[in-house]
N, C-alpha and C positions, 0 to 999 in steps of 0.2 A: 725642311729649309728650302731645298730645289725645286716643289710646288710653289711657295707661298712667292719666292720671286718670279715664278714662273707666271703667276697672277696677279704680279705686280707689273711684270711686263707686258701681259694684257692688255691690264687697266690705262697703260702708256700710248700701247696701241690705240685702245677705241677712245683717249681724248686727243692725239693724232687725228685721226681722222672725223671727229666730231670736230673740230677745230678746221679743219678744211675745207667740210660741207661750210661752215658757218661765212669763209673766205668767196666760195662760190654762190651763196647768194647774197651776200657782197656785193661781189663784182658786177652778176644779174641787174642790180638798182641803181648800178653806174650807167651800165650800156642799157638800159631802159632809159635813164636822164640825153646819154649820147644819140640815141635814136631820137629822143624830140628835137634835142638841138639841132642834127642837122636836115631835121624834115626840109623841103622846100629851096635847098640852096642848092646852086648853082657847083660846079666843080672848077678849080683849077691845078698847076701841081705845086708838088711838095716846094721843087724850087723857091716858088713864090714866094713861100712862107719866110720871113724874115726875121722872127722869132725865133730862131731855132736855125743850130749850126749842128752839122755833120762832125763827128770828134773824130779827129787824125789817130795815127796811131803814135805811141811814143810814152814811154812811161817815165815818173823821176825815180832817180835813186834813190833804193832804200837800203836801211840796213836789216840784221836779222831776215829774219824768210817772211812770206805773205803768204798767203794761200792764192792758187790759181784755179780760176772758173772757168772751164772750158762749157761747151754747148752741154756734154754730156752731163755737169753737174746742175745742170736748172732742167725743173720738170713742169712746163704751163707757167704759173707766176713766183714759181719754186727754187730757191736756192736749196737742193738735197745731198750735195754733197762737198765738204769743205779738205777732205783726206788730201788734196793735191798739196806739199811745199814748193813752194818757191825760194831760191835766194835773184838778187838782182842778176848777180854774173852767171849764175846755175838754173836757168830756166829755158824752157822749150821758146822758139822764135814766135811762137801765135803768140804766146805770154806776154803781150805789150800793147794792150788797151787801158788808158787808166780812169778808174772810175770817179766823175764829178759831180758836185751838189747840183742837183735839179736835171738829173740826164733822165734819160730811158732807154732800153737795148731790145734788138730783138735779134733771133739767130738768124743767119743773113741764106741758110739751107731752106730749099724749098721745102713742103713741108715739115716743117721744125718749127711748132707754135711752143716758143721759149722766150719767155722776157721778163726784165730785170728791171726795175724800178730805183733809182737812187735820189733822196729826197737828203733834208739839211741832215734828218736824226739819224738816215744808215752809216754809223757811225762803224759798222761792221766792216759795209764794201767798201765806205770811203778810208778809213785807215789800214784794214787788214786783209783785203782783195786785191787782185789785178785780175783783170777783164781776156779773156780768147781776143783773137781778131775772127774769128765766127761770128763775132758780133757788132752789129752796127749799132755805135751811140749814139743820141740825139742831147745836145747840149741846149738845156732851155731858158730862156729870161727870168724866168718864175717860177715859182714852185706850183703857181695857177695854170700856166703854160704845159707843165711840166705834167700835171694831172690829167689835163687834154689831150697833150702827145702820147702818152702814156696809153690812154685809152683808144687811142684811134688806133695806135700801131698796134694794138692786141684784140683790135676788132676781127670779127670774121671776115666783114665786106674788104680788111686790107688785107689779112691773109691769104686770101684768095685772090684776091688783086699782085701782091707777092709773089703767089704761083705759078700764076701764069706769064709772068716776065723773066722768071730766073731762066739766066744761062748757062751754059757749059754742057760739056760733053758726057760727062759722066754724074760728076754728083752738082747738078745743078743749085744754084744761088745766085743772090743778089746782088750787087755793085753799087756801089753808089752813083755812078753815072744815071744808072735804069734805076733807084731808087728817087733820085731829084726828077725824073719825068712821072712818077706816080698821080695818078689822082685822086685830090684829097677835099675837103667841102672848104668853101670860098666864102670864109667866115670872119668877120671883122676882130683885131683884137680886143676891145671890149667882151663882144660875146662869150670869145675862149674863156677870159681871165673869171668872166662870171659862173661858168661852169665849172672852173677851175674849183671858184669856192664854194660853188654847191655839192662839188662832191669831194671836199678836201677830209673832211671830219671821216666820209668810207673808207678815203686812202688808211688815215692814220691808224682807225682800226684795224684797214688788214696789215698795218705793217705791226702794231700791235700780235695781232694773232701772228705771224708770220715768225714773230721773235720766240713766241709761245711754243711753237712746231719745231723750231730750230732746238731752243732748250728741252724738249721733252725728245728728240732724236738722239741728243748730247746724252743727257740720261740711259738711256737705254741702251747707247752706245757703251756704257759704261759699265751696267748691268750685267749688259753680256760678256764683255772682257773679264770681268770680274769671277766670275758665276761660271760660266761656261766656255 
């Protein structure tokens, strides 16, 4: 009996991770589309962009508990860990970023390539999460917007642009101040929104697969409690 699950916990694993490789050349055929679009243009910064607001901190009340997402539980494009409860009154004070239709997040620690993607259908984060303040939301017009942002702020060229501006003493990061002086490509919105929807069908899939990873963690979560 304690083999045959043992090899069904396996089987859990490698489509885990065959489902992830599948996520990562995914994403590959986004920031291939994101390299041509902004061949050739000019830079200005984030400020500018008028599309997209910076999200305050401040949560509303809720009842029962949520689950809270600090930096440690996203892994690259990864939500891997949901074990944190929350209630409203009974939560750690970072506990108060709330997540909205069409954002995107990144963790605001220097190297820390972590980010969070919230579209109409994450009906996970948007009803059953609250956000770290580790992380900076970006509130989008559109869900085309939203696919743009999305990708730029999980590109290399701005994680490394990220890098080398974080400050502090010890465990350096981001601000939003040094985050609105960034520079980002000086791109009309038209063009965004078109790329938006060239690569809107990639997003859905990997949020598609993303739900897949989630439920087969669930599973095995549950295997092992069970079993062992």
């Amino acid at each position: 009996m304690k083999s045959s699950i043992i090899d069904t916990i396996g089987s859990i694993d490698d489509l885990i991770e065959k489902t992830i490789l599948q996520n990562k050349k995914i994403f590959k055929l986004v920031y291939l589309e994101f390299d041509n679009l902004i061949t050739n243009y000019d830079e200005k910064t984030f400020a500018d962009y008028d599309f997209v607001k910076i999200i305050t901190s401040g949560i509303q009340t809720f009842d029962n508990n949520k689950i809270y997402i600090d930096t440690a539980s996203v892994s690259d494009h990864e939500i891997v860990s949901t074990d944190y409860h929350i209630s409203h009154y009974k939560r750690p004070s970072r506990a108060n970023m709330q997540p909205l239709t069409n954002s995107s997040w990144f963790a605001k620690l220097k190297d820390s390539p972590k980010y969070i993607k919230v579209d109409e259908y994450s009906h996970s984060e948007l009803n059953e999460m609250i956000f770290s303040t580790g992380f900076l939301g970006l509130k989008c017009t559109n869900k085309y917007v939203n696919n743009y942002i999305y990708t730029l702020i999980s590109s290399d060229k701005f994680q490394e642009q990220k890098n080398r501006v974080s400050v502090g003493a010890t465990m350096q990061s981001i601000n939003n101040d040094v985050f609105k002086s960034l520079l980002v490509p000086n791109i009309d919105t038209d063009k965004i929104e078109s790329f938006g929807k060239l690569v809107d069908e990639y997003y859905q899939k990997i949020h598609i697969n993303s739900r897949k990873i989630k439920e087969l963690r669930l599973l095995k979560a549950k295997l092992l409690d069970k079993f062992f």
